[in-house]
GUTORFI-132113 format. One line per field, with one value per residue (C-alpha): y, x, z; chain; residue in three letters. Coordinates in steps of 0.5 Angstrom, whole numbers, plus 2048, in hexadecimal, padded with zeros to 3 digits. Example, Ala and Ser with C-alpha at 12.3 -4.5 7.8 and 13.67 -1.06 7.14 Angstrom:
2
py	(7F7 7FE);
px	(819 81B);
pz	(810 80E);
chain	(A A);
res	(ALA SER);
# end
This chain:
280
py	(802 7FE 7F8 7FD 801 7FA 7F7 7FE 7FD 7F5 7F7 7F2 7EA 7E9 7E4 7E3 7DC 7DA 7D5 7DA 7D6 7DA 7DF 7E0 7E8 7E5 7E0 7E3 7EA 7E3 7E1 7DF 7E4 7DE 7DC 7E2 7E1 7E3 7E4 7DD 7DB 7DF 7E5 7E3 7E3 7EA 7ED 7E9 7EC 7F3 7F0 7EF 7E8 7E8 7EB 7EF 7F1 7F3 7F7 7FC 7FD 803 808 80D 812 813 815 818 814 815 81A 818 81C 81D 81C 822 826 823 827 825 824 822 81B 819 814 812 80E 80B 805 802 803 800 7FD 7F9 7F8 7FB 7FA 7FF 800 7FE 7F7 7F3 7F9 7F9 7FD 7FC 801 804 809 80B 80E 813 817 81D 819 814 814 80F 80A 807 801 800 7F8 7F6 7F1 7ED 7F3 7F0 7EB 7F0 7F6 7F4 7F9 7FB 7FA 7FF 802 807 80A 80E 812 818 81B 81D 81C 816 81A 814 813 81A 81B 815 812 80D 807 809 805 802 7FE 7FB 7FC 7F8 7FF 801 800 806 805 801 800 803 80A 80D 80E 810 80B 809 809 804 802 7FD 7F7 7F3 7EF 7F2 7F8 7FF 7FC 7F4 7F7 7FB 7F5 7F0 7F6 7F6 7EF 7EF 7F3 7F1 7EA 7EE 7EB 7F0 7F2 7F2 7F1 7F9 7FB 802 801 804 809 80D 80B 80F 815 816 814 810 80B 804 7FF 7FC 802 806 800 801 808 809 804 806 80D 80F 813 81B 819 81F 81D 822 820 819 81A 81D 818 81B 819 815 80D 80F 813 80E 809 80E 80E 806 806 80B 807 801 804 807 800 7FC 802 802 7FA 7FB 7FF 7FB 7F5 7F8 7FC 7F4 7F2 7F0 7F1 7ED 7F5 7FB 801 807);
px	(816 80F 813 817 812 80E 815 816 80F 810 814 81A 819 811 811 80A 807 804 807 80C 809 803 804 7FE 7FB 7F4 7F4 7FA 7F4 7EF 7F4 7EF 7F3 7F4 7F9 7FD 803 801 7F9 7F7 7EF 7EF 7F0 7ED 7E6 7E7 7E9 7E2 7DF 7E1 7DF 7E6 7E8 7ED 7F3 7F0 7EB 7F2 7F5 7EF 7EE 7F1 7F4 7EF 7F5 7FD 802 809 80D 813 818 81A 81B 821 820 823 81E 817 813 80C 806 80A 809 80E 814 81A 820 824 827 825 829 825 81E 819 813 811 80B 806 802 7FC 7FB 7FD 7FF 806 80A 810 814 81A 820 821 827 829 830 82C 828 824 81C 818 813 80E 809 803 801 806 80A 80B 811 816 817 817 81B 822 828 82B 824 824 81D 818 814 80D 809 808 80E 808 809 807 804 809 80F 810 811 810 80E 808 806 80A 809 810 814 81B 81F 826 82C 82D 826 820 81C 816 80E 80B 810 815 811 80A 805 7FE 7FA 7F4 7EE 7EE 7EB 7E9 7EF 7F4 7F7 7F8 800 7FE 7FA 800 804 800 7FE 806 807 801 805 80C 809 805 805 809 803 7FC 7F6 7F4 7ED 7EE 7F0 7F7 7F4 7F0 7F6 7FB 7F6 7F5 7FD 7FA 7FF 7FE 7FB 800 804 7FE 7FC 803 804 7FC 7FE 807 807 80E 813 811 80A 806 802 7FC 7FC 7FC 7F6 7F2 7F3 7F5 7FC 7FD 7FB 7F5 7F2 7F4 7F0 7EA 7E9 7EA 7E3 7DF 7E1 7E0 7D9 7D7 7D9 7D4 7CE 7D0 7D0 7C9 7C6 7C8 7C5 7BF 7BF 7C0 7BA 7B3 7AD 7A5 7A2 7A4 7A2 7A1);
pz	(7E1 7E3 7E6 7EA 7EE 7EF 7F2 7F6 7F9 7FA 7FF 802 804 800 7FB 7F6 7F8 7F1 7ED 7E9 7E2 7E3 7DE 7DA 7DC 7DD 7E1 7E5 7E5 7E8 7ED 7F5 7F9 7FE 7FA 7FB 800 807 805 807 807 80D 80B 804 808 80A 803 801 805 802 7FB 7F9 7F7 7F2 7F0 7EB 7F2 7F5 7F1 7EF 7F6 7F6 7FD 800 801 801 806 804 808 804 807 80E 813 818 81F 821 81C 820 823 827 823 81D 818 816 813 816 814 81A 81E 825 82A 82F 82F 834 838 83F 842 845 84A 847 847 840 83D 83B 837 831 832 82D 82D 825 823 81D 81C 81F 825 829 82A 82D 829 82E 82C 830 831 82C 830 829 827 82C 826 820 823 826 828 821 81D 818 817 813 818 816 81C 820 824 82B 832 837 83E 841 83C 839 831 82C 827 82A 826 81F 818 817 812 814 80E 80C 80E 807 805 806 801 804 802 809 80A 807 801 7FF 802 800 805 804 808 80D 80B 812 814 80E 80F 80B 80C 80A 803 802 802 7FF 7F9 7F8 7F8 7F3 7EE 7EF 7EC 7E7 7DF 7DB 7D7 7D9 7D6 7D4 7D4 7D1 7C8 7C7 7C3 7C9 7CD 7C8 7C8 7CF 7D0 7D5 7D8 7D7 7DC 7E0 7E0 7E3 7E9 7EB 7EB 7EF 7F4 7F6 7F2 7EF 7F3 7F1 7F1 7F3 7FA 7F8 7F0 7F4 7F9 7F4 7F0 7EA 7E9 7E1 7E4 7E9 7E2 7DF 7E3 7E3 7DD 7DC 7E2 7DD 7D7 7D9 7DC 7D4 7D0 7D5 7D4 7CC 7CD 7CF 7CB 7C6 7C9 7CB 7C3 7C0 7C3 7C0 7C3 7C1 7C1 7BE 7C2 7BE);
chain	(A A A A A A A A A A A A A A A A A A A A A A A A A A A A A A A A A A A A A A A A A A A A A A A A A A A A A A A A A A A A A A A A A A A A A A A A A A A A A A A A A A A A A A A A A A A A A A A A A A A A A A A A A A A A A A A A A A A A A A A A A A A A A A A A A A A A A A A A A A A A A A A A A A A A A A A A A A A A A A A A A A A A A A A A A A A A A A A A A A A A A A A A A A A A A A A A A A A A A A A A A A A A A A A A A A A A A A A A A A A A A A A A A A A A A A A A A A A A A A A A A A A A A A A A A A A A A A A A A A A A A A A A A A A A A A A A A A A A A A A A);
res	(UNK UNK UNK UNK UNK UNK UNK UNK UNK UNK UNK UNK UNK UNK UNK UNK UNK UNK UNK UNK UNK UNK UNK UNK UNK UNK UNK UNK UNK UNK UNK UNK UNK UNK UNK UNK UNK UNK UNK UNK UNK UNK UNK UNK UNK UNK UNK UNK UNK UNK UNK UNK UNK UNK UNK UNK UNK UNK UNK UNK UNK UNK UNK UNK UNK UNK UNK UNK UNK UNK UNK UNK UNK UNK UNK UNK UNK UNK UNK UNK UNK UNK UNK UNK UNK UNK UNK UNK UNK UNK UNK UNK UNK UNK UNK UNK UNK UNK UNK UNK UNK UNK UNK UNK UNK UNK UNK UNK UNK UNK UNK UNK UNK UNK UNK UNK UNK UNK UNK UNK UNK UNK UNK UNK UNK UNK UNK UNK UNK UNK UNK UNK UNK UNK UNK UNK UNK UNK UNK UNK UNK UNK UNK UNK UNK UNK UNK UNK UNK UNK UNK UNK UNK UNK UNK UNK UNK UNK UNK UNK UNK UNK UNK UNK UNK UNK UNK UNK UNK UNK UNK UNK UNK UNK UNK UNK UNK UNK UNK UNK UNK UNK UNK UNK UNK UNK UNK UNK UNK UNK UNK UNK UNK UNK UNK UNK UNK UNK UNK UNK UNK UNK UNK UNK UNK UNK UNK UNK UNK UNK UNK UNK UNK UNK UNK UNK UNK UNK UNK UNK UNK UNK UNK UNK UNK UNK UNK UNK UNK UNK UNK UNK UNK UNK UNK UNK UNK UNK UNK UNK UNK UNK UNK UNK UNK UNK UNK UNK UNK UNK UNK UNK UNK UNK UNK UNK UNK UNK UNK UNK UNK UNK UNK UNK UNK UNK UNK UNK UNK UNK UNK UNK UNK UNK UNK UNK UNK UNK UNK UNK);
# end
């Protein structure tokens, strides 16, 4: 089940860039993040700059939050202020220009079996060669009016998914929401995390001893870095931004513990050492 919810957060056409032989947990855990498809020494020097320099750094930076972004919303059901998901296809799509100079606008006409609505894309001309008439897409934003255009949807994330595939990393599920990190953004962690744990080792390293592991019923390591980062269906939302679910209990309970064994290390170091003088 582990290796299904890694491979339903991968998404679809994302490749692990290492070599495929590497397969000792510690030196996967040890991997430079510049080795990670789509990282790069660019985006590389920008995790640095938050302390995050393996995959192992990656993977224990969790999300500030959740969004339920699992159930989709029929077109014909939007009411004004709503956030939401929608499942549609494009009817027609574009870019038109303004009135303010250099600033053009891609447009598109979404359609379900029960409407249409207007998705708009604020400097965004790059769109023209992603979305096409007949792309089918997951779109996630707020339904609000444009004082010139009406209802729409301004600036939504979307995911362009294949017709019988709804099931993506950035909608239509409960996404992670991460803390930006310069030029990586909160959906670029979420793709480069789910890359991360699709090429997971089957068993990682556990700091926790079985037996505490066992008295606790704490899931193991690996289960609980899925979970924590792309949450199974039915999750609790508010179990999630409260962090108590069983994998972010877990991992809290993996940060004390690892912070009491290096104490007792150190109290015994210090309790082994011997000094010239005797004070009494």
């Amino acid at each position: 089940s582990l290796r299904a919810s890694a491979r339903s957060a991968r998404g679809r056409g994302t490749r692990w860039s290492c070599s495929s032989g590497m397969r000792d947990p510690d030196a996967w855990l040890a991997t430079p993040l510049q080795f990670l498809k789509g990282v790069g020494p660019r985006k590389a020097a920008d995790f640095a700059r938050a302390a995050l320099h393996t995959l192992e750094d990656l993977l224990y930076r969790f999300p500030l939050r959740y969004e339920d972004r699992s159930r989709f919303h029929s077109i014909a059901s939007l009411r004004e202020g709503q956030t939401v998901s929608i499942l549609g296809d494009v009817i027609t799509c574009g870019l038109r220009g303004t009135r303010r100079p250099g600033l053009r606008i891609f447009e598109a006409l979404l359609r379900d079996g029960t409407g249409t609505v207007r998705l708009a894309w604020f400097n965004s001309p790059f769109l023209r060669d992603q979305i096409r008439p007949g792309t089918r897409l997951v779109v996630y934003g707020t339904f609000e009016r444009n004082p010139y255009s009406g209802l729409q949807i301004t600036n939504p994330q979307f995911e362009i998914v294949d017709a019988d595939e709804i099931e993506t990393r950035h909608t239509g599920r409960i996404v992670p929401i991460y803390e930006r990190v310069r030029s990586v953004t909160p959906k670029m962690q979420r793709r480069f995390v789910a890359d991360a744990l699709e090429a997971m080792p089957d068993a990682l390293p556990d700091p926790l001893p079985a037996e505490i592991r066992e008295r606790l019923g704490l899931p193991p390591r690996s289960r609980a870095l899925v979970e924590a980062h792309f949450p199974p269906p039915g999750t609790s939302i508010d179990e999630l931004n409260r962090f108590r679910t069983p994998a972010q209990r877990r991992l809290i309970f993996e940060e004390f513990f690892r912070f009491q064994v290096g104490l007792l290390l150190r109290r015994r170091e210090a309790a082994a050492e011997r000094k010239p003088h005797t004070i009494r």
